[in-house]
C-alpha positions as CSV (number, residue, x, y, z in Angstrom):
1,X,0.0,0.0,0.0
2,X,1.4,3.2,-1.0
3,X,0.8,6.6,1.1
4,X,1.2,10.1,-0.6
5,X,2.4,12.7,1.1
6,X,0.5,15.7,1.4
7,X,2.4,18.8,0.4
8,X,4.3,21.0,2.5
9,X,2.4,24.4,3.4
10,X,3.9,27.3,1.6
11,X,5.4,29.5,4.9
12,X,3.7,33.1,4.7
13,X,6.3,36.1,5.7
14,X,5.5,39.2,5.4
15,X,8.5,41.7,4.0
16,X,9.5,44.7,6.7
17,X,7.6,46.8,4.7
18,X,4.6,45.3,4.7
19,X,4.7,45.1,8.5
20,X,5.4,49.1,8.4
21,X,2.5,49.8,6.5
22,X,0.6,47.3,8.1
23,X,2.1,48.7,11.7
24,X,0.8,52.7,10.5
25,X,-2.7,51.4,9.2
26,X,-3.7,49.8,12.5
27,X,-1.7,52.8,14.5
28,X,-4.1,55.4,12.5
29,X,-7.3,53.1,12.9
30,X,-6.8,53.1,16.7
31,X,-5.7,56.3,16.4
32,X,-9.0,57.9,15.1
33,X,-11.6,55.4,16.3
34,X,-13.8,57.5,18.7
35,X,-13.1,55.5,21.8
36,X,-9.2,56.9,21.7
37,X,-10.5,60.7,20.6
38,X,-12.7,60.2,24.1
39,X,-9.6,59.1,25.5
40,X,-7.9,62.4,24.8
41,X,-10.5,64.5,25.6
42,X,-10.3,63.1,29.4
43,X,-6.6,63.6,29.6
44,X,-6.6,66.8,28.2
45,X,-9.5,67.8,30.8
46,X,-7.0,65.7,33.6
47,X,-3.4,68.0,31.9
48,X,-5.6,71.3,32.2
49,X,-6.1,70.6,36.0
50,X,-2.5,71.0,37.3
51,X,-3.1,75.1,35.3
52,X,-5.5,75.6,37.6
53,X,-4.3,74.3,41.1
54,X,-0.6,75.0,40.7
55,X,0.6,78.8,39.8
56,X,1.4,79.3,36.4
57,X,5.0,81.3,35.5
58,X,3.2,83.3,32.6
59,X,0.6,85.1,35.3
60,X,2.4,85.2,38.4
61,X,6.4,84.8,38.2
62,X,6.7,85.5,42.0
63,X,3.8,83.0,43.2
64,X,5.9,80.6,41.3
65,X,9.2,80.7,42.8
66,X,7.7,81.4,46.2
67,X,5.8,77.0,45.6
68,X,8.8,76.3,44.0
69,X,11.2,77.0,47.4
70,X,8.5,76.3,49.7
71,X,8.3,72.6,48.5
72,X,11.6,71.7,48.2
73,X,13.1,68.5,45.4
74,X,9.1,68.4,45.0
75,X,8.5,71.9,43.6
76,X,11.7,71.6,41.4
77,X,10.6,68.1,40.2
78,X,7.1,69.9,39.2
79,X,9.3,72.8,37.4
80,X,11.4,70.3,35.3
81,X,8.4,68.7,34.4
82,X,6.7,71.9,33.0
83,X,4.0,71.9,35.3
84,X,4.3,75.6,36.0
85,X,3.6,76.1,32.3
86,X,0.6,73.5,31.5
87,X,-0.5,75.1,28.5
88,X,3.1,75.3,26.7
89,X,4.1,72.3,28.0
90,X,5.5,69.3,25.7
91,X,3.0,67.1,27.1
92,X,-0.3,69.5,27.3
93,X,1.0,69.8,23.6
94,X,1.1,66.7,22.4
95,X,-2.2,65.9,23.8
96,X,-3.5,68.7,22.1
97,X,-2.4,67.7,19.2
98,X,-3.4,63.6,19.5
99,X,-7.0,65.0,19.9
100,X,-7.0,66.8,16.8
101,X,-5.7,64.2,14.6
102,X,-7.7,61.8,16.0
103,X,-11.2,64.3,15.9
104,X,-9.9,64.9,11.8
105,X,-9.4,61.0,11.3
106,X,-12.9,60.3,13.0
107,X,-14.7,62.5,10.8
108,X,-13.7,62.5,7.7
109,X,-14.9,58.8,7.1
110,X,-18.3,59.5,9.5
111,X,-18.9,62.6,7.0
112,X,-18.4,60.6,4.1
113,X,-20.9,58.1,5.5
114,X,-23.4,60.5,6.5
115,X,-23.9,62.1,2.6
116,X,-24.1,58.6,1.3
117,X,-26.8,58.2,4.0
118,X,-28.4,61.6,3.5
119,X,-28.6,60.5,-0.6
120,X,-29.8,56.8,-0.1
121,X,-33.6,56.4,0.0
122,X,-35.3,54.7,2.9
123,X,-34.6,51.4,3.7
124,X,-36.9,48.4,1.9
125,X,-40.4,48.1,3.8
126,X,-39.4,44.3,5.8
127,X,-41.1,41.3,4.9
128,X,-43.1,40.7,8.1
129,X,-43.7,43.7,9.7
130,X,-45.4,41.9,12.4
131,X,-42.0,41.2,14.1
132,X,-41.2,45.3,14.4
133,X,-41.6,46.6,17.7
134,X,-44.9,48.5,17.1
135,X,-47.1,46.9,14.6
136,X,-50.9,47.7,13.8
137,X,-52.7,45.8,11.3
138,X,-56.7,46.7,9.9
139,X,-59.0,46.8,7.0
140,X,-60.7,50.3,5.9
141,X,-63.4,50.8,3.1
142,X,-61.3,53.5,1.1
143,X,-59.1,52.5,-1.9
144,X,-55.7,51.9,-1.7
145,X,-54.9,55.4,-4.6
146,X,-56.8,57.3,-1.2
147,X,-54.9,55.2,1.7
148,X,-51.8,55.9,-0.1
149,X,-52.2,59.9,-0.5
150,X,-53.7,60.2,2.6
151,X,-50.4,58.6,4.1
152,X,-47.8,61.0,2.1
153,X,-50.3,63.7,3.2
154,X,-50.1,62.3,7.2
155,X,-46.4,61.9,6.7
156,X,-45.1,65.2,5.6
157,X,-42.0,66.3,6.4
158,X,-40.7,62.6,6.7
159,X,-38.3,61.2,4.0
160,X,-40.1,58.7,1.9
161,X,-40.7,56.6,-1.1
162,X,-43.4,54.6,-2.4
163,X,-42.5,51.1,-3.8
164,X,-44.7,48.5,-5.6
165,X,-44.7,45.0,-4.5
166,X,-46.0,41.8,-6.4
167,X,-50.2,41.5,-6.6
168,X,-50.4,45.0,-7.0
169,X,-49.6,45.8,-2.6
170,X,-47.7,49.4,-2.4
171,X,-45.8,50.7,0.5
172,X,-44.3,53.7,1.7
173,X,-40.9,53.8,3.9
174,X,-40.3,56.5,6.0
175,X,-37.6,58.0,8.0
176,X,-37.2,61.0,9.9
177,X,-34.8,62.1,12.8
178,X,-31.3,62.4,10.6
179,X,-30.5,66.2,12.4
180,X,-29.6,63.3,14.9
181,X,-26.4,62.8,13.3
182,X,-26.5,66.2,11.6
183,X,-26.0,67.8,15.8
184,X,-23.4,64.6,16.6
185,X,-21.4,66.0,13.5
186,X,-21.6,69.6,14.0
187,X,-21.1,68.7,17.6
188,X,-17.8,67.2,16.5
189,X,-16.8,69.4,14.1
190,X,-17.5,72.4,16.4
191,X,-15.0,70.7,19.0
192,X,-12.7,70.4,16.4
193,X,-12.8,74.1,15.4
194,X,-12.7,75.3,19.3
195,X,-9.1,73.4,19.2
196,X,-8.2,74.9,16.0
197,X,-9.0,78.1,17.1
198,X,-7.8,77.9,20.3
199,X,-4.6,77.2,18.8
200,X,-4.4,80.1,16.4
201,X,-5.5,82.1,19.6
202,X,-2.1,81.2,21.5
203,X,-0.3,81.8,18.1
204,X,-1.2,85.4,17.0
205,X,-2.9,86.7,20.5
206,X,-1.3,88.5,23.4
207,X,-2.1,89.9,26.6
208,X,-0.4,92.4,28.7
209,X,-1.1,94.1,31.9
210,X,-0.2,97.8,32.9
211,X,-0.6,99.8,35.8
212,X,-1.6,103.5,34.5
213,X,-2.3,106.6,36.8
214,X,-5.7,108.0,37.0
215,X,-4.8,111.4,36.5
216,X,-5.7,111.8,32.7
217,X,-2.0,111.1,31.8
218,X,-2.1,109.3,28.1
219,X,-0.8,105.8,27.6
220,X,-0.4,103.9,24.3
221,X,-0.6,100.3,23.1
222,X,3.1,100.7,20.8
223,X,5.0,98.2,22.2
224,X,5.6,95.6,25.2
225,X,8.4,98.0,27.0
226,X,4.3,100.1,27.9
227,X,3.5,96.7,29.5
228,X,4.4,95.8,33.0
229,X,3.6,92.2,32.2
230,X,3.4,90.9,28.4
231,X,2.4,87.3,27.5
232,X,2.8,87.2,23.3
233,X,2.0,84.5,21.3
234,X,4.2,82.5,19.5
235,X,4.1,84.5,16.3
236,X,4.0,88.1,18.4
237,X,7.2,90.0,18.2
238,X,5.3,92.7,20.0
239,X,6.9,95.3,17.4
240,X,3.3,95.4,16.1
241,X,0.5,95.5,18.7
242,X,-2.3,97.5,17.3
243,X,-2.4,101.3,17.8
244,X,-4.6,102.7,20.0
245,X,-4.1,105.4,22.9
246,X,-6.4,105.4,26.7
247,X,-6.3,107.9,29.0
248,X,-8.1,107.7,32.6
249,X,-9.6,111.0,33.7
250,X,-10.6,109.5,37.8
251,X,-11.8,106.5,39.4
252,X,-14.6,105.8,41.7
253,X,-15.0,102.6,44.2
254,X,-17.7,101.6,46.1
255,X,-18.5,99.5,48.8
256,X,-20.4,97.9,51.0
257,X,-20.6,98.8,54.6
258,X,-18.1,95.2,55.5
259,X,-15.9,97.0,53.2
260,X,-16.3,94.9,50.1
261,X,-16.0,96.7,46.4
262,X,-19.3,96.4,44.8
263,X,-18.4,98.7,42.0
264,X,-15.5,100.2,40.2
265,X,-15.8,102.8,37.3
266,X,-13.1,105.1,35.5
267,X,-14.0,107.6,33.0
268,X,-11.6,107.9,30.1
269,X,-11.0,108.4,26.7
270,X,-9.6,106.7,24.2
271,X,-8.8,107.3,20.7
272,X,-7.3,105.0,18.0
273,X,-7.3,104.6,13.6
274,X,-7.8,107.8,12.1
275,X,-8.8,109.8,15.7
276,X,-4.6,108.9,16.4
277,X,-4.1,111.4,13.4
278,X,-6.9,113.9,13.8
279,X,-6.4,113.9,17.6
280,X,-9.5,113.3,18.7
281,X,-10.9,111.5,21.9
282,X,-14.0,109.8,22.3
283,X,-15.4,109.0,26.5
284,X,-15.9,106.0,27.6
285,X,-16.9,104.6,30.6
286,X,-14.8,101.5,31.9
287,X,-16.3,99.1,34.0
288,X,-15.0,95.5,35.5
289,X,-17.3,94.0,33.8
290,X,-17.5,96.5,30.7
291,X,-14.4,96.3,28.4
292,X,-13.8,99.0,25.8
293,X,-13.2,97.4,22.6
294,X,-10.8,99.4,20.1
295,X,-8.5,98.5,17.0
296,X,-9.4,94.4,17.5
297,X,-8.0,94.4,21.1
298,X,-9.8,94.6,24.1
299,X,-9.1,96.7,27.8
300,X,-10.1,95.4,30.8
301,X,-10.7,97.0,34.4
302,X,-8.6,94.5,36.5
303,X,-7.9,96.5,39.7
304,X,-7.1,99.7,41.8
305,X,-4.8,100.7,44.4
306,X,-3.1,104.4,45.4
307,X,0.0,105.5,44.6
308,X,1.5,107.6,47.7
309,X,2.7,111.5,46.5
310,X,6.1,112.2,48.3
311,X,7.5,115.9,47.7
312,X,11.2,115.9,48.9
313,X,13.2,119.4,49.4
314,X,16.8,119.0,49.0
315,X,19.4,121.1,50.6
316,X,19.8,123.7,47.4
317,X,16.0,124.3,47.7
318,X,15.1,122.2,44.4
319,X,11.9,120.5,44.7
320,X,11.0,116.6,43.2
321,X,7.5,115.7,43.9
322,X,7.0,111.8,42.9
323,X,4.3,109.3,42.8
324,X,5.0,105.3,42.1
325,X,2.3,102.7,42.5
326,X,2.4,100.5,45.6
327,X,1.0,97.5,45.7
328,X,-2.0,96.3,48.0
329,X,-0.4,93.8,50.7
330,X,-4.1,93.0,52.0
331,X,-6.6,93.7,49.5
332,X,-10.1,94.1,52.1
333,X,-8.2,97.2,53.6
334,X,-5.4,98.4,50.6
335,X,-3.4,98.4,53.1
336,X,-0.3,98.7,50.4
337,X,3.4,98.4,50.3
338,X,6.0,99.9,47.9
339,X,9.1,101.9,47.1
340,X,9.5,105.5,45.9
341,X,12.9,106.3,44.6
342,X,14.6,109.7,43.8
343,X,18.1,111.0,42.1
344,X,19.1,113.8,43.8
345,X,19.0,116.6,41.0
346,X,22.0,118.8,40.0
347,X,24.7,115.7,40.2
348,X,26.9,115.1,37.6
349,X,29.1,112.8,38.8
350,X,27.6,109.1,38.5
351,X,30.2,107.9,41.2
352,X,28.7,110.6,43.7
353,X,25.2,110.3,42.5
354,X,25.0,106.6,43.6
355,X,26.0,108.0,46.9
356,X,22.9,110.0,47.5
357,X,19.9,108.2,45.7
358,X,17.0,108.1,47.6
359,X,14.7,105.1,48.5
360,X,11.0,106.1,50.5
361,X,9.6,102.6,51.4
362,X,7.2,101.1,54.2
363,X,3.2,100.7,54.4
364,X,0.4,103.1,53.2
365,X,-2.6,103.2,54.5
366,X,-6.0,104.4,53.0
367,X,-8.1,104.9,56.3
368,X,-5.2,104.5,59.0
369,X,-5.4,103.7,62.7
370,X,-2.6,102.8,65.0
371,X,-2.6,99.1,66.5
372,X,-0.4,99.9,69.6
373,X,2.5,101.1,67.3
374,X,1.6,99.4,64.1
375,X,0.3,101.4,61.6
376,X,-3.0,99.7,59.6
377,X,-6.0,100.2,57.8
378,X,-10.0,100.1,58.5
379,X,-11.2,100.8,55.4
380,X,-10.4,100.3,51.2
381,X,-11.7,104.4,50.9
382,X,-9.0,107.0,50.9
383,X,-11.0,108.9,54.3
384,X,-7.5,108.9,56.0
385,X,-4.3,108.6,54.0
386,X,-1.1,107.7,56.2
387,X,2.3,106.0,55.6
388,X,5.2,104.4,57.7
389,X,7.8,104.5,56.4
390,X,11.7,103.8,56.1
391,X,14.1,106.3,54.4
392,X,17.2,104.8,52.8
393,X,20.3,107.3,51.1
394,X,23.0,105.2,48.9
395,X,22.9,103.4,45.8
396,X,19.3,101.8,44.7
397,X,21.1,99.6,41.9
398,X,19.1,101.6,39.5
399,X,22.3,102.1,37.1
400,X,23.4,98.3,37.4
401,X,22.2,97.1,34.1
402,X,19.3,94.4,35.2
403,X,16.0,95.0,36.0
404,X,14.3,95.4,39.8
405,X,11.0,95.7,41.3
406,X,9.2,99.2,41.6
407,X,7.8,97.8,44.7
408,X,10.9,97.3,46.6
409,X,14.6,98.3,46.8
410,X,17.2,95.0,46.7
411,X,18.2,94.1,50.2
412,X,21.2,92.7,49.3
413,X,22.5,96.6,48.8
414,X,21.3,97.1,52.5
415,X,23.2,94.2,53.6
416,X,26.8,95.2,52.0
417,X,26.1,98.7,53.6
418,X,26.1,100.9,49.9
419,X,22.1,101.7,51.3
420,X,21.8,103.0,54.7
421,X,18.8,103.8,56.6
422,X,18.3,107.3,57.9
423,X,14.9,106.7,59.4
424,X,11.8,105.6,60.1
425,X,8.7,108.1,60.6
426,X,4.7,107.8,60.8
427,X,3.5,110.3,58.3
428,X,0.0,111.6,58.4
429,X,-1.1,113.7,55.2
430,X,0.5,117.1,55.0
431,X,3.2,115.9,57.4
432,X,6.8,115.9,56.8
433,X,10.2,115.0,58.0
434,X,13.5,116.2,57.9
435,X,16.5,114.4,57.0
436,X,20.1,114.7,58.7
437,X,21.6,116.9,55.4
438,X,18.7,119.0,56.0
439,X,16.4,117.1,53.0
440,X,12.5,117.5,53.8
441,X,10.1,114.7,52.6
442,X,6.4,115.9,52.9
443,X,3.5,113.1,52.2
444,X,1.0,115.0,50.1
445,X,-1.8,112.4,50.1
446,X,-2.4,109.8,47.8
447,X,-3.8,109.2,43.9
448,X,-5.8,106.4,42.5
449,X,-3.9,104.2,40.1
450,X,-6.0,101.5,38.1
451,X,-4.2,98.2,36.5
452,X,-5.9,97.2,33.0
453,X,-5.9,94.6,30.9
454,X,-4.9,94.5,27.3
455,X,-6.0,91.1,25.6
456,X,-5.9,90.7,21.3
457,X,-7.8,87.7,19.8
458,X,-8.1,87.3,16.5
459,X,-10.6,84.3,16.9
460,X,-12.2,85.2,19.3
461,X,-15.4,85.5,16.8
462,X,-14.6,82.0,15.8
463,X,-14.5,80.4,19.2
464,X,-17.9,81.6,19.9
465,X,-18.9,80.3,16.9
466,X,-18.0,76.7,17.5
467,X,-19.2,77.1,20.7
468,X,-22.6,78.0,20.0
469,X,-22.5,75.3,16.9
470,X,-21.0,72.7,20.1
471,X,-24.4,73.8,22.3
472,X,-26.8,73.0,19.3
473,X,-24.9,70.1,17.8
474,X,-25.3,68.6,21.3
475,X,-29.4,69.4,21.5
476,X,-30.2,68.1,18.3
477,X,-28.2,65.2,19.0
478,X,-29.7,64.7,22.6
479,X,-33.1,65.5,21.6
480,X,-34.1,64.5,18.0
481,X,-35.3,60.8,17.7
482,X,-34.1,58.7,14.8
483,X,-37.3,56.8,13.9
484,X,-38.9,54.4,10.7
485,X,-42.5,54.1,10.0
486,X,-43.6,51.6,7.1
487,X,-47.1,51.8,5.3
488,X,-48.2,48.5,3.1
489,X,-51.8,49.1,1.2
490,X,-52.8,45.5,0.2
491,X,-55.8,45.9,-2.0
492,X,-58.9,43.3,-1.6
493,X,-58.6,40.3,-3.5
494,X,-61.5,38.5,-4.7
495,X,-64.1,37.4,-2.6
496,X,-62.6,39.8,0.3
497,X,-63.7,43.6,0.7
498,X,-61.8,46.3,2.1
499,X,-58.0,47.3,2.3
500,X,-55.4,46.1,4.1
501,X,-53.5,48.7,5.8
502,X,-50.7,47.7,7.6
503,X,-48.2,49.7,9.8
504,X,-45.3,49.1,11.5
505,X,-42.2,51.7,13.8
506,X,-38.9,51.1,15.0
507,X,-36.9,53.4,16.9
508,X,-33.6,53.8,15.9
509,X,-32.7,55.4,19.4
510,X,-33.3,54.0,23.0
511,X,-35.6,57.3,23.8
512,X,-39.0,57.0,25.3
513,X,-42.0,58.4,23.5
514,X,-41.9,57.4,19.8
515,X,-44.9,55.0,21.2
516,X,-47.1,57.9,21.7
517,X,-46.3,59.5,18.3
518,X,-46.6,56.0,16.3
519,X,-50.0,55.5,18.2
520,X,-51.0,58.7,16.7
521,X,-49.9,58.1,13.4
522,X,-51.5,54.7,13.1
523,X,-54.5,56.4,14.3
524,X,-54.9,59.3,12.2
525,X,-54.2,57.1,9.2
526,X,-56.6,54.5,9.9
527,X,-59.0,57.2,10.1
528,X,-58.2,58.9,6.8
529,X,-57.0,62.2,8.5
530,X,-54.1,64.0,6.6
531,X,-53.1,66.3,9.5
532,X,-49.6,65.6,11.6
């Protein structure tokens, strides 16, 4: 007996290239199936948290170092890892980006699909209707031509087609409820846009914060060296902000008897396009709530605080009245702190000018009273004005080529001796005090300064857009109701009288209350009504 071998089977391998292509093909297809694009919308909600619990170097530089050296290896492991810069972080980025290739993969093909869908007619009326979830079956006297008109008649506003069957039975299929997907895909697309947008935002906007004087002294949005604080986008040089000038003519605050602002308002006037050549100003009232809106930026009321006026006398008789912005240490009371620093005028020599710089720092306070011998404030309202302060003569660093705060002078020059303090004096307004060499300083009362907010966006528009297009995407895709209704007219056969009307629904969505609306159809067209 002879056996035959079967043949050996031919070993499949796949070349490295194929396993490339077929390693990117199943990469993209997880990458854009919706479950992953949910994925990333989590994390990027999760990466967007740590912005919001952890300072963030780009609004508050000093907040930042302060965490930093109050938490030790911990804040400096959160500082390597960009977590003081979420939203310009590697990894904030790169989710960012995920999601939008994944929301761009995801809809393409669902779009596709949906105008193949939106051109198709309804689906073929089944077999056995019987076996769809709502079903009615009855005879009525009229003719099928009248069954079937009075059907397209009930069923208006439905997308349907009539179709003939064998023994001369017609039916109508019907479908209505497709803005379902319309809202899921504007939904969709609308996120998609909010990203895109979003992006372009941090790409072309910027932001900067000021502090300007309420004493109708002009300033001018013509370059970041006017800003106090400037946050530019990445394609923001800041050599070409948009021109427009502001000046604030007063401020008013008011409160509530515990003390708490309720209202802040400055009259100003602004002027910017062709009012910058023609020199005209137009009033405008700014508000916290109320931003003026001039050459595609806008200008916000952020907050006030007062700016101490110090007039010092110097030996020859010259006087230098000054007044610098202090900052608000406890912001209930604007109980502030801050420096006010002076060249003495009529020196020439920069070696001997370092010598005899002034420095007037301490604690102002709006409505002062003395706790035992500290001085404080009851009250935001300027009823009271009152400073403590410390007088320093030496060299303020002003000429040693890096920046420094206006709020304070650098200890480190107190320390080495090259600033020396002369005294320390409780100055009620109108007060004044004389200095060893003979220098008076005389507190004159205090002025209102206002910090404002300049932010550009040129999508702004667009971001409301999709968001408005994400609100109703969402609605019609919550509340429309995919639904099918089929209509068969048998007509009598002989012997028989009367025609068949059959009808049968199926919900395409788990919602309650197509029952209801099916029982009404059925109703209404067993009853010959042509009313929906």
């Amino acid at each position: 007996m002879t056996t035959t071998e079967a043949p050996p089977k031919k070993e499949y391998r796949q070349t490295p290239l194929k396993r490339v292509l077929a390693f990117l093909r199943n990469t993209w297809r997880g990458l854009t199936s919706m479950r992953t694009a949910l994925v990333l919308l989590f994390l990027l909600a999760l990466a967007a948290m740590p912005g919001a619990l952890l300072p963030q170097r780009n609004l508050n530089v000093a907040k930042t170092d302060e965490y930093i050296a109050a938490h030790g290896w911990w804040g400096e492991l959160l500082d390597r890892t960009q977590f003081f810069e979420v939203y310009g972080s590697v990894w904030f980025s790169a989710i960012y980006l995920l999601l939008m290739v994944s929301l761009v993969g995801c809809l393409a093909p669902r779009s596709l699909e949906y105008a193949k869908a939106m051109r198709a007619k309804p689906v073929l009326t089944p077999r056995k209707l019987s076996r769809m979830p709502h079903h009615l079956s009855t005879t009525t006297d009229r003719v099928p031509e009248t069954v079937l008109k009075d059907t397209h008649a009930l069923l208006k506003g439905w997308r349907r087609v009539e179709r003939e069957e064998a023994d001369g039975v017609r039916s109508i299929s019907a479908e209505r409820g497709y803005l379902r997907e319309t809202g899921n895909l504007v939904f969709h697309f609308g996120m998609l846009g909010l990203i895109i947008f979003f992006a372009l935002g941090k790409l072309f906007g910027y932001e900067g914060q000021v502090i300007v004087q309420a004493d109708n002294s002009p300033w001018c949005n013509s370059g970041i060296l006017g800003y106090d604080t400037f946050n530019a986008g990445l394609r923001v040089d800041g050599t070409d902000l948009n021109a427009f000038c502001i000046r604030l003519k007063d401020f008013e605050a008011r409160y509530t008897e515990a003390g708490q602002a309720n209202y802040y308002h400055s009259n100003m006037e602004y002027q910017s396009g062709e009012d910058l050549k023609t020199g005209v100003w137009k009033p405008y009232g700014l508000e916290v709530n109320s931003p003026l809106r001039t050459a595609g930026d806008r200008v916000y009321l952020l907050n006030f605080g007062y700016s101490p006026k110090f007039t010092v006398t110097f030996p020859d008789g010259t006087v230098r009245s000054n007044i610098t912005p202090w900052r608000p240490a406890d912001e209930p009371t604007k109980l502030s702190e801050g420096a006010t620093k002076l060249d003495q005028p009529g020196i020439t020599d920069p070696v001997e000018r370092r010598t005899r710089q002034l420095a007037i720092t301490g604690l102002l306070a709006p409505t002062a009273f003395m706790h035992g011998n500290v001085l404080t404030s009851s009250r935001p309202e300027a009823n009271k004005p009152a400073v403590a302060v410390d007088i320093y003569r030496g060299d303020l660093g002003l000429d040693a080529g890096r920046g420094q705060s206006i709020f304070q002078i650098d200890q480190s020059l107190v320390e080495d001796g090259r600033l020396k303090k002369l005294t320390r004096q409780n100055l009620n307004q109108g007060q004044e005090t004389v200095l060893d060499d003979g220098t008076k300083v005389r507190f004159d009362g205090v002025q209102e300064w206002v910090a404002i907010q300049v932010s550009h966006d040129p999508v702004q528009g667009w971001v409301l857009v999709c968001a408005i297009a994400m609100l109703l995407g969402l609605a019609g895709s919550l509340l429309v109701k995919r639904r099918r209704v089929w209509v068969r007219v048998t007509p009598a056969r002989e012997g028989e009288t009367g025609t068949v009307i059959e009808v049968a629904g199926l919900a395409r969505t788990d919602q309650a209350g197509y029952g209801e609306e099916f029982q009404r159809i059925s109703a209404k067209l067993v009853q010959g009504q042509r009313g929906n």
